[in-house]
C-alpha positions, 0 to 999 in steps of 0.5 A: 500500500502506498503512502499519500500526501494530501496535496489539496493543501491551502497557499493561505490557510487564512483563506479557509473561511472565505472559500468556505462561504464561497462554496456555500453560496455557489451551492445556493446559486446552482440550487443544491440540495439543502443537504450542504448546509448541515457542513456535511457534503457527503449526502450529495451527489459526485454530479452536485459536488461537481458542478459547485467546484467546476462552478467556484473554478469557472469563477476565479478563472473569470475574476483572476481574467478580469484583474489582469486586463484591468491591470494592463 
């Protein structure tokens, strides 16, 4: 059996809350199953956890995008 490092790891572990609500809210946006609000995601389907991580991805990709063309 191999030993597995756990590389999902936060760059800022400060960051931990507001990803949190993060989540929260793109799961209320997609209109999830109130399951989530209970902390535990695991009543969930792969497709819904899927879809608020493709979600919160798609997200940040579309803010970092809009940062940089401000910057430029």
């Amino acid at each position: 059996m191999s030993i597995r490092n756990n590389s999902n790891k936060l760059l800022n572990p400060m960051a931990k809350q507001a990803l949190d609500k993060f989540k929260l809210e793109v799961a209320e946006n997609l209109n999830i199953s109130d399951d989530y609000k209970s902390g535990y995601w695991g009543n969930l389907t792969s497709r819904e956890c899927g879809s608020v991580g493709g979600e919160m991805v798609k997200r940040m990709i579309n803010e970092y995008e809009n940062n940089l063309a401000n910057k430029q």
